[in-house]
ZADO-932853 format. One line per 3 residues: their letters; for each residue z, x, y negated of C-alpha. Coordinates in steps of 0.001 Angstrom, whole numbers, plus 500000, padded with zeros to 6 digits. Layout:
ZADO-932853
A> Z X Y  ...;
end
This chain:
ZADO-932853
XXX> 506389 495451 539289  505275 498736 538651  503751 501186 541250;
XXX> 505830 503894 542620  503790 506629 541471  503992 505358 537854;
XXX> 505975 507802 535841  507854 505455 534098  509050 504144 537142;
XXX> 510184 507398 538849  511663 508221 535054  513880 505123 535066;
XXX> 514365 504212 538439  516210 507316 539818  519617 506311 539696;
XXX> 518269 503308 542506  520147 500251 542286  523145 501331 539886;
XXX> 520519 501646 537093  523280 500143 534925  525678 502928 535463;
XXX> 523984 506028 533811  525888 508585 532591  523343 510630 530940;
XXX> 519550 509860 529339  516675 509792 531284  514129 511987 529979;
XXX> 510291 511669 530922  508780 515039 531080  505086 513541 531092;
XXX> 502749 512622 528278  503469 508842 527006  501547 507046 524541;
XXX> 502331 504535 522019  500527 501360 521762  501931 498917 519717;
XXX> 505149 499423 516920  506747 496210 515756  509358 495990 513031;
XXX> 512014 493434 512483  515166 492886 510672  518455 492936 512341;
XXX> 521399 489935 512352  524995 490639 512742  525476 491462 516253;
XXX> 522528 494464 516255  525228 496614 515983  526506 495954 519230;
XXX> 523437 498057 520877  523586 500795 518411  527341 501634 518871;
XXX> 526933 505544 518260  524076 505390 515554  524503 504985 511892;
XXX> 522959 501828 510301  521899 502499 507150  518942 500745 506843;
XXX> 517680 496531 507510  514913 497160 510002  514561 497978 513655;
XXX> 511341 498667 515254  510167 498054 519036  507764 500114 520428;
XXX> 505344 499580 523794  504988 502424 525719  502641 503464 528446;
XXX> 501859 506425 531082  498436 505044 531941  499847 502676 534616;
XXX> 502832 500330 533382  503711 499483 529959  507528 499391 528803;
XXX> 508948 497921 525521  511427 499867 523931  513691 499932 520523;
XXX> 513685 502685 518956  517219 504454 517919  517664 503791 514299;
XXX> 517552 508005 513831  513959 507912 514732  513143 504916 512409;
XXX> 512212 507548 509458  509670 508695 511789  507687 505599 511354;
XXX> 508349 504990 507651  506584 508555 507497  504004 507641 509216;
XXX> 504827 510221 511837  505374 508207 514659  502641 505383 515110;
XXX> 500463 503295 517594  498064 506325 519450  500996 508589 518937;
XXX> 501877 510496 522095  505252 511599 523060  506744 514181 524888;
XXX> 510547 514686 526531  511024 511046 525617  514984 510161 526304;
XXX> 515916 506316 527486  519205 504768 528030  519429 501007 528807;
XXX> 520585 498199 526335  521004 494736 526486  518615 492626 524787;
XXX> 519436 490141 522403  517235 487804 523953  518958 484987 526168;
XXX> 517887 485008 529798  516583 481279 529049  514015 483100 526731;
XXX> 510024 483073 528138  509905 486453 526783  513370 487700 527549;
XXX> 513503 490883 530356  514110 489136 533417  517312 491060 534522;
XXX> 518578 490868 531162  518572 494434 530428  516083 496728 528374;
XXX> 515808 500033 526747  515857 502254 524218  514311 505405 523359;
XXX> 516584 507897 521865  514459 511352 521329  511807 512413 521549;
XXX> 508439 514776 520487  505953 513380 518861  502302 514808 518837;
XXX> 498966 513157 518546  495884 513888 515868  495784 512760 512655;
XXX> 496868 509091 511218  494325 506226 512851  493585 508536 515997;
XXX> 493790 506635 519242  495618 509566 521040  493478 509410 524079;
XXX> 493994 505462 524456  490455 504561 524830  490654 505663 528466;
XXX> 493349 502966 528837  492796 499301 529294  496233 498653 528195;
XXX> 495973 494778 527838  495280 494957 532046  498503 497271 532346;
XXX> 501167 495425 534534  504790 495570 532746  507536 497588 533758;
XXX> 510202 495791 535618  510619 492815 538081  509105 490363 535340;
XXX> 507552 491192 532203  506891 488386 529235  505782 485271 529586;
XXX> 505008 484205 526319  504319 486379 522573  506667 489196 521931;
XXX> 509767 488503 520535  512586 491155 519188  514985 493189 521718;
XXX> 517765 493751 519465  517735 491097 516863  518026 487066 517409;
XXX> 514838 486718 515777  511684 484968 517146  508913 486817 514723;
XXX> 508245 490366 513745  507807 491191 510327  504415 493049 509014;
XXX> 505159 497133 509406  504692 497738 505512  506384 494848 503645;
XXX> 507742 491654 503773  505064 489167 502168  502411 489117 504546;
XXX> 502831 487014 508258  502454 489292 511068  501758 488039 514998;
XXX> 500668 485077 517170  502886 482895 516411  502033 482257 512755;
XXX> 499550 479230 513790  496094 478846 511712  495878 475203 513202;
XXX> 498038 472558 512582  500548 471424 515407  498886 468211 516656;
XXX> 500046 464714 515742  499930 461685 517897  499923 459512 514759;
XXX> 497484 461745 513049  494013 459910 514414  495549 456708 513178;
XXX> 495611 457686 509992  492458 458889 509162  491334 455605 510771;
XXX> 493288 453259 508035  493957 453127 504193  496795 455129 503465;
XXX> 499426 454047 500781  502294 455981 499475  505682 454454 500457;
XXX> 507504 456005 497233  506085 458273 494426  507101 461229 493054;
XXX> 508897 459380 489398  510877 457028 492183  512517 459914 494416;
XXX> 513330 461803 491266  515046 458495 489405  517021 457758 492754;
XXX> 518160 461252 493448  518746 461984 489693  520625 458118 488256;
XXX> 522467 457253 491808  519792 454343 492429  519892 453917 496212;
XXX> 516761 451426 495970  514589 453342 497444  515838 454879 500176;
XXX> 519189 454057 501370  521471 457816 501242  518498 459686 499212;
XXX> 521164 461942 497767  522452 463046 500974  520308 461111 503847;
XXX> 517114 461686 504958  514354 460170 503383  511836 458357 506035;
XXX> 509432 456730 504046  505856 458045 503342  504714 460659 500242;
XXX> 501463 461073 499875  500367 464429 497459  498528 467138 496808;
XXX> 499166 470109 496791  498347 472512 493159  500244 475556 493939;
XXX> 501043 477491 497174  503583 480428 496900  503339 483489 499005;
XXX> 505945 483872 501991  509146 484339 500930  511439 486245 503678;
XXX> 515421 485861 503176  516625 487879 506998  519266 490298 505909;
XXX> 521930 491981 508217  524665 488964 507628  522108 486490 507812;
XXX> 521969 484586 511602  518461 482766 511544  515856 482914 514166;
XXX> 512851 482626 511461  514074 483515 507660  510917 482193 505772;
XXX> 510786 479885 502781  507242 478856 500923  507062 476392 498003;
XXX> 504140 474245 497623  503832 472433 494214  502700 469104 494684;
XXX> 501569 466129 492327  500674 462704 493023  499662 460171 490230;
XXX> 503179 459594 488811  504298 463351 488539  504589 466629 490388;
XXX> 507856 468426 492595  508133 471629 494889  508025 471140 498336;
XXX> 509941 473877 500168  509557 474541 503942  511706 475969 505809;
XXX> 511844 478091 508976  509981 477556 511660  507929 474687 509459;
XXX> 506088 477935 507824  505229 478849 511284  503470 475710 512007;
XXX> 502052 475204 508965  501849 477929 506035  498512 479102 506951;
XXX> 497098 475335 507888  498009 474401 503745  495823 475433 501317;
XXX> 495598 474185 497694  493377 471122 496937  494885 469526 500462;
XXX> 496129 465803 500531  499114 465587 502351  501314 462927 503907;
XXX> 505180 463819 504476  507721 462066 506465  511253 462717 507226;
XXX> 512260 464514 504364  515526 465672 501921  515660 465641 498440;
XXX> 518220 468149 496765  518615 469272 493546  516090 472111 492786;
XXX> 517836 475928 493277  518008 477265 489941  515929 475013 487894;
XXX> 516953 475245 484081  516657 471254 484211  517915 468673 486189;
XXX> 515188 468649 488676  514550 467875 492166  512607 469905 495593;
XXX> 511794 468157 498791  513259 470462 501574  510941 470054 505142;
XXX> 512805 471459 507833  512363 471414 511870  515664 469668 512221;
XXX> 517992 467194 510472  515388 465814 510201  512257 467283 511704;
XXX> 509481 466435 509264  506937 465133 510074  503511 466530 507990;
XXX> 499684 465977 508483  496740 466419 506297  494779 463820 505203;
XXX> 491219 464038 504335  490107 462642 500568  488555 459255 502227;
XXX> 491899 458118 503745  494173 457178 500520  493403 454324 498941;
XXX> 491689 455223 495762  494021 453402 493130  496445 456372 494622;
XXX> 494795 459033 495022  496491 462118 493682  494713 463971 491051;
XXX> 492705 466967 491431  494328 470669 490679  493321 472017 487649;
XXX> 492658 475257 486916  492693 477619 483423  489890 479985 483656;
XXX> 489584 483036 481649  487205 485506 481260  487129 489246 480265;
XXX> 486245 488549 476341  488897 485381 475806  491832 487532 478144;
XXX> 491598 489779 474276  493158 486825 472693  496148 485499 475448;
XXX> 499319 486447 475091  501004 488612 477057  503076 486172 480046;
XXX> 499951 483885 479866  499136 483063 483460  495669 482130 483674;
XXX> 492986 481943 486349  489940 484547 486806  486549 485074 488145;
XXX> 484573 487974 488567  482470 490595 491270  484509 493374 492556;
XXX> 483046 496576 491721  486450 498912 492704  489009 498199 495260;
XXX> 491926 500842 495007  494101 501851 497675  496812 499799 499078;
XXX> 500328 501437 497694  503768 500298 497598  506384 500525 495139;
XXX> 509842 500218 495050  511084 496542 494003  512506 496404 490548;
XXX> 512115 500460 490511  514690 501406 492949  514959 498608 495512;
XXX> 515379 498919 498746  512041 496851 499593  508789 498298 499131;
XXX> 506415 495997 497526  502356 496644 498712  499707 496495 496172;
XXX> 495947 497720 495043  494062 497644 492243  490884 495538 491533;
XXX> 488207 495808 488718  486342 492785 488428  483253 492226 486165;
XXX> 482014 489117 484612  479807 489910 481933  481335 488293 478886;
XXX> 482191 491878 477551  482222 495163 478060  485562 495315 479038;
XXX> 486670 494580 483274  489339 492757 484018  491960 494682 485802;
XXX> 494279 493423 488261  497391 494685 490133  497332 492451 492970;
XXX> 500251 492432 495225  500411 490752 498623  499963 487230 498610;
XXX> 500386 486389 502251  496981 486701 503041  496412 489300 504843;
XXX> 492734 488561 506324  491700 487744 502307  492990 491388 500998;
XXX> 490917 493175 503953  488038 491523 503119  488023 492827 499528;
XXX> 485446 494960 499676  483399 495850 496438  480582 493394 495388;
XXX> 482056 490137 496328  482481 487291 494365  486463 486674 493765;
XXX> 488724 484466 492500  492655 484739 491492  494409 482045 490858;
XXX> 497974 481911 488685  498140 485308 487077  500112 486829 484920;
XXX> 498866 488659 481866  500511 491995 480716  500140 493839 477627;
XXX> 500620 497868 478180  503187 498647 475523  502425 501755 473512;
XXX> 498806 501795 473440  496493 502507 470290  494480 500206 472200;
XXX> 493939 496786 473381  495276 497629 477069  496227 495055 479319;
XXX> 496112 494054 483485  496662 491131 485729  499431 491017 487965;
XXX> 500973 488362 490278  503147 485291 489862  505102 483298 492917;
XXX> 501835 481263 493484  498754 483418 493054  495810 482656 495504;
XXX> 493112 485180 496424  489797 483649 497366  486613 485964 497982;
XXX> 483211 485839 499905  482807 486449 503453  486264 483658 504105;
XXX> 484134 480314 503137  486489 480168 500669  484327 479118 497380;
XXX> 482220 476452 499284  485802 474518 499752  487273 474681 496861;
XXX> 487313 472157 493755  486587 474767 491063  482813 475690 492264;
XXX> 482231 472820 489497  484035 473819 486800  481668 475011 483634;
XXX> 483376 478617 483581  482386 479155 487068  478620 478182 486541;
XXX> 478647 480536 484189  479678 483608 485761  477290 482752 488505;
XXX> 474661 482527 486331  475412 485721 484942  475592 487152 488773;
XXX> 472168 486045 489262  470866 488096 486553  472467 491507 487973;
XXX> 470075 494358 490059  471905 495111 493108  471100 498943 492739;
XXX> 473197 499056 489751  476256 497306 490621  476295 500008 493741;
XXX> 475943 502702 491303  479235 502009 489854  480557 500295 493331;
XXX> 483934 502347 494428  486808 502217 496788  489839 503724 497100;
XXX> 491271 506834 495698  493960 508024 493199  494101 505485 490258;
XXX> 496076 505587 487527  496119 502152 485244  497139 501608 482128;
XXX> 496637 505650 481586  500215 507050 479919  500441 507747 476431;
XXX> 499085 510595 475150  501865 511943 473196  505509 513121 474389;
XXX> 507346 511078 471821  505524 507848 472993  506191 508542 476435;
XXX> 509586 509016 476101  509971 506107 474434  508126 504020 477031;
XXX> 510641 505788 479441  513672 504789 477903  516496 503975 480891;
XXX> 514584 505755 483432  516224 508929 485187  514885 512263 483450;
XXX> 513522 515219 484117  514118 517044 487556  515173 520257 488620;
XXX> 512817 521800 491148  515326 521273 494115  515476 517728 493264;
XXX> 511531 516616 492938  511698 518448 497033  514094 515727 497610;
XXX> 512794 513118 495791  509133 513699 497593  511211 514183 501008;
XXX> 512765 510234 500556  509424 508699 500234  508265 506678 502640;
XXX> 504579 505976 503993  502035 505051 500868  505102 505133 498437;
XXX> 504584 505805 494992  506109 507358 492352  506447 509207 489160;
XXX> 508514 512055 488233  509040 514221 485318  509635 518269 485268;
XXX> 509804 521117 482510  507559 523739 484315  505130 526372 483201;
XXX> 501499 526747 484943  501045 529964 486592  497949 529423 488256;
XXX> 494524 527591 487634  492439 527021 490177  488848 525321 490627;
XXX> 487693 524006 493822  484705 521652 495178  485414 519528 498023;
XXX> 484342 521487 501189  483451 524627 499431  487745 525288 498462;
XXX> 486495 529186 500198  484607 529873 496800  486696 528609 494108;
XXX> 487581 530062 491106  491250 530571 489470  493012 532289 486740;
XXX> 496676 533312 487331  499428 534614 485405  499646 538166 486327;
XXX> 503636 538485 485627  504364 535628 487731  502352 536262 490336;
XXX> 504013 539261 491055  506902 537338 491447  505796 534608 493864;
XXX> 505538 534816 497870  503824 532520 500023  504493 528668 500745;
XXX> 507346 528318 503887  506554 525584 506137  508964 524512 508972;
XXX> 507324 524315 512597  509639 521018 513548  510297 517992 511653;
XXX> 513705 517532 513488  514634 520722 511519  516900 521260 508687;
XXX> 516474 523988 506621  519015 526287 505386  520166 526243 501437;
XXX> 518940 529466 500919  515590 529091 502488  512617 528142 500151;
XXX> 511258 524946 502413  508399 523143 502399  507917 519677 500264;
XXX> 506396 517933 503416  507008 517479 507126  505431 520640 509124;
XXX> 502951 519098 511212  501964 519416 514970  500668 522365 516549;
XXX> 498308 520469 517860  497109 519314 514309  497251 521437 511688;
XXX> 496909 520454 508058  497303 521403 504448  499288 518574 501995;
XXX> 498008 518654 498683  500529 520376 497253  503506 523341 498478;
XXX> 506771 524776 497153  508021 527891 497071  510669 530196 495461;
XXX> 510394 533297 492680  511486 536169 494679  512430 537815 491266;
XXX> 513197 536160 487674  509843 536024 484956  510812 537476 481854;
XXX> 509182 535158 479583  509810 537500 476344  507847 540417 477692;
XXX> 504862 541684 475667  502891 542881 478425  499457 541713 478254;
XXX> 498265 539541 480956  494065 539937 481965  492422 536839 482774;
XXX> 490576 537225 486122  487623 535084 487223  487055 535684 490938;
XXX> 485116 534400 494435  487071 534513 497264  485456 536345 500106;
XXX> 488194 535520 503155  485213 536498 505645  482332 538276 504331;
XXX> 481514 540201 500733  479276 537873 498620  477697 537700 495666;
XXX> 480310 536692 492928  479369 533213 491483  480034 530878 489418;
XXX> 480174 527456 489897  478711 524978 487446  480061 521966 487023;
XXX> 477307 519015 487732  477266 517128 484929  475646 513578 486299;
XXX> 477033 513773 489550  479303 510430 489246  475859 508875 488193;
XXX> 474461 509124 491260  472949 505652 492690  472840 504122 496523;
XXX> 469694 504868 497789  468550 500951 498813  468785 502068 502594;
XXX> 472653 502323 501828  472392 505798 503639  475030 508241 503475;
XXX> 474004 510599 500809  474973 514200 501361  475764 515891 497958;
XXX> 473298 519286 497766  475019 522402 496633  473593 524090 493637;
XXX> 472421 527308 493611  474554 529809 492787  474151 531888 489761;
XXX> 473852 535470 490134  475388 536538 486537  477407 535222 483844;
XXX> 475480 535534 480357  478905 534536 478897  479525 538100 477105;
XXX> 482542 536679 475825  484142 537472 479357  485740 539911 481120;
XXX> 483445 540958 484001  484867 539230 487486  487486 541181 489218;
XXX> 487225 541470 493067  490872 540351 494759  491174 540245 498539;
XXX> 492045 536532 498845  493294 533866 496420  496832 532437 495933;
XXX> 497031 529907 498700  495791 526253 498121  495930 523049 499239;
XXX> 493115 521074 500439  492693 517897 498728  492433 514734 500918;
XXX> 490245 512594 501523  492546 509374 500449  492743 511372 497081;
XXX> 489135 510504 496547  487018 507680 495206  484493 506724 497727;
XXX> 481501 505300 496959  481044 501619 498219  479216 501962 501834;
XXX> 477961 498110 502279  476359 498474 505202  479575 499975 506820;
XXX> 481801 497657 504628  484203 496614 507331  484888 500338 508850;
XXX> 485207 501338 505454  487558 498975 504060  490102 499762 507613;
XXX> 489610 502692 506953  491482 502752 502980  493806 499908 504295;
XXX> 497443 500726 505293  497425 502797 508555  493907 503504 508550;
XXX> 492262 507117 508375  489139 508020 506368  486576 510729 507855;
XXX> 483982 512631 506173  481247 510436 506709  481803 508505 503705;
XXX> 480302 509701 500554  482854 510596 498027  482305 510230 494293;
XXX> 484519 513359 493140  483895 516501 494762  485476 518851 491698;
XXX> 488671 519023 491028  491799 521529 489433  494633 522714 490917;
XXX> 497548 523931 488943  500650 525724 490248  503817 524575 488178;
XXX> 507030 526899 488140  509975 524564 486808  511755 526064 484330;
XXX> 515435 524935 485685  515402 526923 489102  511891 528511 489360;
XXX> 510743 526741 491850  506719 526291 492555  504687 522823 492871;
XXX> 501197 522841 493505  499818 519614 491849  496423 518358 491646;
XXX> 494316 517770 488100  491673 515555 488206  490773 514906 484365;
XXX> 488378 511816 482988  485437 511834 481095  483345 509254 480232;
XXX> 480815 510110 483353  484002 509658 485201  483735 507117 488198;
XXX> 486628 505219 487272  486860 503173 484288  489428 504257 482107;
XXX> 489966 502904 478784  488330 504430 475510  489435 508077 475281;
XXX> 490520 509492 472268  488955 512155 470587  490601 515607 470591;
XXX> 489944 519527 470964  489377 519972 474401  491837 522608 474828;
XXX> 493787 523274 477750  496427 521863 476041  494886 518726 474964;
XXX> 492714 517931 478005  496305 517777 479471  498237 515970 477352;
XXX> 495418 513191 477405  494336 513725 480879  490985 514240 480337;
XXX> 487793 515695 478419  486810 514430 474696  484296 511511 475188;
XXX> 482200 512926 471940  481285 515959 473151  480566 517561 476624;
XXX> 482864 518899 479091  483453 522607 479438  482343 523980 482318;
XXX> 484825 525272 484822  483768 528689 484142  485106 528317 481126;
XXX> 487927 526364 481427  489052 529174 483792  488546 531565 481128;
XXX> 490792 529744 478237  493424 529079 480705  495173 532412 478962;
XXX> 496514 529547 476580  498634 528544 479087  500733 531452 479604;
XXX> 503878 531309 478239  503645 527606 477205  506672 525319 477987;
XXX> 505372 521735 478883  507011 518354 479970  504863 517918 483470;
XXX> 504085 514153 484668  503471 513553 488375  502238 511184 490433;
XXX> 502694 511471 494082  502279 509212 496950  502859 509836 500686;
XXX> 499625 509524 502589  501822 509892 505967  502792 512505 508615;
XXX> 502569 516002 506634  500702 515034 503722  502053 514118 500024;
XXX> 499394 513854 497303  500858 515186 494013  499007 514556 491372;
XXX> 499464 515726 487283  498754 512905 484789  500085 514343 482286;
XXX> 501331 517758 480754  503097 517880 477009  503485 521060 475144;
XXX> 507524 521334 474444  507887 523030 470446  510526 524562 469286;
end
């Protein structure tokens, strides 16, 4: 019971003992604080507790709450759910004026974890505040885990949903991974289990005999096989594990919606072995591949939606309740011992030659982990689908092997990807880029890809440590320096992969039956719908108005060329001051969510509207001006040259940070070529690049911060050394309503930290750096100086824009140009 003086108590307590008859919300006026957010899908009878709100959406989230003395679990109205898929709300958030009513829960009373009176809450409103993403909000003064809970009982057991009949939560950012306590990482114990490893197992029936008896009607092996249980002992092992597979939907009335299908042989022939429910529980993260297992208690059905007549053995908790345990190799007799899994490695050189759809098996050393994203299932699902990019390296050519790896229900494997280690994927799936003048091609997942790394003791258990391509890539490890896999060692970051074509006719085509260009109006939209670490690409027509050079830190010195006509024409960037806010049709608004007062900050890119229309035929000439902003103080005017081996740049062998130096500044330009700099009071306003924008360079002595730090709901700080500091920013104007984007540029060359593939030759214009997306590899870069300077050849030109923009959460979208086509006439 909480104390009297705890504001949550004199908050919800007022009303005395007719707590059940408010009329009206009860608002705290104090500071609470946010401490845990869990998410969940709902069943059909969450509708009952949201009879006023609008349901558009599958998940509810429950929040814990605290004032410093008590902690309260809540569920969130489904209005403020967008808060969280923004990132806005989140655990270390604080809130302020936060409205409760009470609810039932969906919990029965006879639940350990049910509210012991039955009853619960739910927050309605309120304001959020709080620092920026992966700030504790002033929690470390809180022991919360010592907090007593609000009300005359609080749990007894793990947390279970208010609203929902369901007994697990699902992870906050997608639907793969296990999330919570109750996903068990031993096996549930088994009185008969000792007894076994004690004798000489045999198998009861085999694999050939279940499928003959389901398949021909013979009912000699087990009396009622096609619609009985079967009780008599399998013994296999298991080749393939699939990653969780969640069915919960709104219509859907199950307690634990999981499926996983294990592929299992023994020495007569192989089935899938589905579990069910609260069997994934118990023992999805116990079975790994390689393990013997003995199965009891069992169904056989026909398989779901094989193209043959086939067979799956369905484990369940009930009708029957199977009975599983794991044997170790010594135990079966050998005459019936399973065979081992087998596995198809491949390595960078012979992945030239496979077709695309060839699933294969790889080794290699990471030397770039990308961000985690998401994507929208089949384009335009509803469920967003998490995934980061990998380079691996194993020596056999010059070429890494790339790999889109989605989540594979190992969570603690995927956050312990960190740049050199050794890893291994199992069961991928080859993929040809189509439209490429080169040999382009990735790695992406199938149902029953496996992730195995150092740091888990992962290699030292498994069978394929043996296997010839394996001793070779090791060999080839031990002949690597250390020093120079860090050089080229990098983590997270924008990252493109394959790179989009370099022509508009070939990107077209490879966009054939996806939605077209935008109007201005609509990309605002568009960026407004996406949810936290959601990417996507869009298309515009758009002129650039403004080019702008910046170095990370140093964004007061910059230089920029702008199109004089339309600058005249352009007013500054509106931003809303509340994120409950609509604004008006007429009102230019921002493309983000404004963010706190409290918190400040820039998103990479703005919008605004043309106060007047830009004559496009005028003849008026327009002067290119080179300047140094001086927002404080008159300086010197400068000009920034670009460092030419600055991605080259190798870990010192102390692994300290390394603090890039800047150069000094020039006093003249010898370019006589040039119009002498112009002096201008300030520069059109800019966004700061982020941090998460940014390819780090691989700390390994801070491995673990850094890798939480990239990972969903983490938040990177400037002690990490970055390997881009330079980078472009050009202002777009789309051609249908006039509308202006600020977009990022960040184009390759072959010093470039990532690893694109080749790059073409071509003029190194403005307009062909864009349209490729970066700098010819045969001869060297301009400098920015005079990029600046030729970016006259962008006035007037019409060109099919290509972005790339992701939500980092709260107020910040990263918009990023890829590509930019010149449209002819």
């Amino acid at each position: 019971m909480a104390a009297p003086d705890c504001v949550l108590y004199r908050t919800l307590c007022r009303s005395g003992p007719a707590q059940n008859k408010w009329t009206s919300p009860a608002v705290c006026r104090d500071v609470l604080h946010v401490v845990g957010l869990q998410r969940y899908s709902r069943d059909p009878g969450s509708s009952v507790y949201f009879p006023q709100a609008v349901l558009s959406g599958d998940d509810l989230y429950d929040a814990t709450l605290t004032d410093g003395h008590c902690r309260l679990r809540v569920t969130l109205d489904p209005g403020l759910n967008r808060l969280v898929e923004r990132y806005v709300l989140r655990s270390g958030s604080a809130l302020c004026d936060a409205a409760f009513t009470r609810a039932m829960s969906a919990q029965l009373p006879a639940c350990p974890t049910a509210p012991g009176d039955g009853d619960s809450y739910k927050l309605l409103s309120a304001e959020v505040s709080g620092g920026a993403p992966g700030e504790d909000g002033g929690l470390r003064k809180f022991h919360v885990d010592s907090l007593s809970w609000f009300g005359s009982s609080g749990p007894a057991g793990a947390l279970v949903p208010l609203r929902a009949n369901r007994s697990v939560f699902l992870p906050l950012w997608n639907n793969v991974d296990y999330s919570g306590g109750a996903w068990r990482e031993a096996p549930p114990t088994d009185e008969d289990e000792e007894e076994e490893e004690e004798r000489e197992l045999r198998p009861a029936v085999t694999v050939v005999e279940l499928r003959d008896s389901f398949l021909i009607g013979r009912r000699g092996v087990a009396r009622g096989v096609a619609r009985g249980a079967v009780h008599r002992q399998l013994i296999v092992r298991i080749i393939n594990k699939s990653h969780l597979m969640y069915y919960g939907r709104r219509d859907v009335n199950c307690e634990c919606p999981y499926k996983a299908v294990l592929e299992v042989c023994d020495r007569t022939g192989s089935v899938c072995v589905v579990l069910w429910n609260s069997v994934c529980l118990d023992w999805y993260r116990r079975l790994t591949p390689g393990d013997i297992i003995n199965l009891r208690r069992y169904r056989v059905k026909r398989r779901f939606q094989a193209q043959l007549d086939d067979i799956e053995i369905s484990v369940n908790s009930r009708n029957p309740a199977a009975l599983i345990s794991v044997l170790p190799e010594s135990s079966a007799s050998p005459q019936h011992l399973p065979p081992a899994a087998s596995y198809s490695f491949c390595n960078s050189k012979e992945l030239l030659d496979r077709p695309h759809g060839a699933v294969c098996d790889v080794i290699g050393l990471l030397t770039f982990s990308g961000r985690p994203e998401r994507i929208r299932s089949d384009g335009r699902g509803a469920e967003l689908l998490e995934y980061h990019w990998l380079r691996l390296e194993d020596g056999s050519s010059h070429r890494p092997i790339m790999v889109k790896l989605f989540s594979t229900s190992q969570p603690e494997t995927h956050l312990k990807l960190h740049p050199l280690s050794v890893v291994v994927c199992t069961r991928l799936k080859l993929i040809r880029a189509a439209g490429c003048s080169d040999v382009v091609f990735y790695l992406t997942n199938t149902t029953y890809t496996q992730v195995y790394c150092t740091g888990m003791r992962h290699h030292s258990e498994m069978s394929y440590r043996k296997l010839r391509p394996v001793q070779q890539f090791i060999q080839w490890l031990r002949s690597q320096d250390d020093g120079q896999v860090l050089s080229r060692a990098l983590i997270g970051g924008f990252f493109i992969y394959p790179s989009p074509p370099v022509s508009l006719e070939m990107y077209m085509k490879d966009r054939r039956g996806v939605p077209g260009f935008l109007r201005g109006a609509e990309l605002q939209r568009e960026l407004e719908r996406l949810c936290y670490r959601e990417r996507q690409t869009f298309c515009i027509q758009a002129a650039v108005t403004m080019v702008m050079y910046s170095r990370r830190g140093e964004e007061e010195r910059c230089l920029f060329w702008t199109d004089r006509t339309s600058s005249l024409c352009s007013s500054p960037c509106f931003r809303n001051s509340s994120p409950f806010s609509s604004p008006s049709p007429t009102t230019p608004c921002s493309f983000r969510s404004p963010p706190s007062s409290s918190s400040p900050s820039l998103s990479p890119m703005s919008l605004c509207s043309a106060s007047t229309p830009v004559d496009h035929r005028s003849g008026k000439s327009r002067k290119r001006r080179l300047t140094e902003t001086l927002p404080h103080k008159r300086r010197p005017f400068v000009t920034l040259q670009s460092e030419q081996n600055q991605s080259d740049i190798l870990f010192e062998a102390s692994m300290e940070f390394i603090e890039s130096n800047v150069d000094e500044d020039d006093e003249d330009n010898e370019d006589g070529d040039t119009l002498p700099l112009v002096s201008a009071p300030l520069p059109p306003e800019q966004p700061l690049i982020t941090l998460e924008t940014l390819p780090l360079r691989y700390d390994h002595a801070h491995r673990e911060e850094q890798a939480v730090a990239i990972a969903m709901g983490g938040a990177l700080t400037g002690r990490f050394d970055s390997a881009l500091n330079e980078y472009y920013t050009l202002r777009l104007r789309a051609l249908s309503d006039g509308v202006l984007v600020d977009a990022l540029f960040l184009p390759l060359s072959p010093s470039s930290p990532s690893s694109p593939p080749p790059l073409l030759p071509h003029a190194n214009t403005w307009t062909s750096i864009l349209s490729h997306g970066a700098f010819c590899p045969h001869t060297p870069p301009p400098s920015p100086a005079d990029l600046i300077g030729m970016a006259t050849q962008l006035a007037n030109q019409r060109l099919v824009c290509v972005l790339e923009a992701c939500h980092l959460g709260g107020a910040t979208t990263e918009l990023v140009l890829s590509r930019a086509f010149p449209l002819h006439h």
